[in-house]
C-alpha positions as CSV (number, residue, x, y, z in Angstrom):
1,X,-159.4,-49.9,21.7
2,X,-157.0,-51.5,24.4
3,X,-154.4,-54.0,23.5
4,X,-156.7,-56.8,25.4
5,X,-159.3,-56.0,22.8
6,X,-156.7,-56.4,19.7
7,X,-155.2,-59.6,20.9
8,X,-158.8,-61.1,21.5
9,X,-160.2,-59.9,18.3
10,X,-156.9,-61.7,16.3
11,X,-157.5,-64.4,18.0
12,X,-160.6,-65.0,17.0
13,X,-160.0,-64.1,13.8
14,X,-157.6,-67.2,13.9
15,X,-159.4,-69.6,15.6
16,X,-162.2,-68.4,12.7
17,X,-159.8,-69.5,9.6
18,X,-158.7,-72.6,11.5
19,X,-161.4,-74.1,12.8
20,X,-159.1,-77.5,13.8
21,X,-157.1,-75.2,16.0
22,X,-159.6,-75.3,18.6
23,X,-161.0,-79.3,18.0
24,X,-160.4,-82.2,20.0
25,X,-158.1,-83.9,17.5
26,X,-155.9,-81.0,17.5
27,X,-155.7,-81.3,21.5
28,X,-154.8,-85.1,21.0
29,X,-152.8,-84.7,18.1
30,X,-150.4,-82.1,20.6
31,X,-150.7,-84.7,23.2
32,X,-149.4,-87.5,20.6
33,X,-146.5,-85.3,20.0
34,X,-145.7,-84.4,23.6
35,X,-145.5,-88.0,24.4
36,X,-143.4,-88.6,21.0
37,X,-141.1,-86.2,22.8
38,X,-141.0,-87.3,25.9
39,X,-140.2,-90.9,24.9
40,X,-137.9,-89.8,22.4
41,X,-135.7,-87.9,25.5
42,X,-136.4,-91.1,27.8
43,X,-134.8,-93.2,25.1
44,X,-131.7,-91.1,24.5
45,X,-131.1,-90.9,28.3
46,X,-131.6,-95.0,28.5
47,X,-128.8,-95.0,25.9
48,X,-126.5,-92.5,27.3
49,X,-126.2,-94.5,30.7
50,X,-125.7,-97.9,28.8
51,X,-122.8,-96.4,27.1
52,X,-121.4,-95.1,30.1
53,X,-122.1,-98.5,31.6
54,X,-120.3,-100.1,28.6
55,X,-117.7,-97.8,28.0
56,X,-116.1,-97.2,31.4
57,X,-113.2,-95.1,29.5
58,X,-115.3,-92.1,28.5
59,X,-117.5,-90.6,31.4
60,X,-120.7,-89.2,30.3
61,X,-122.3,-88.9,33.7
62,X,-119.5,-87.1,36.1
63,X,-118.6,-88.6,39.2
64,X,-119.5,-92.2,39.2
């Protein structure tokens, strides 16, 4: 038995205790938390600059 078969036979194995691993909630459930994620850096970044903006005494962006 190859490696290819071991891998593909755990898989399934996997996918056949889980059964929500392979749904369509679980895709937009990963897709929710991407966008969380994404937001969450967007956010931090919109803060950085407004300090720097604020707080012209401490550079967070370099050469400005």
């Amino acid at each position: 038995m190859s490696w290819l078969d071991k891998i593909a036979k755990k898989r399934l194995a996997e996918l056949e205790e889980h059964p929500e691993l392979n749904s369509d909630k679980f895709s937009e459930k990963m897709s929710t938390l991407y966008f969380a994620i994404v937001l969450l850096i967007v956010a931090i970044l919109i803060l950085l600059f407004w300090y720097d903006i604020e707080h012209f005494e401490i550079w967070i962006f370099p050469q400005r």
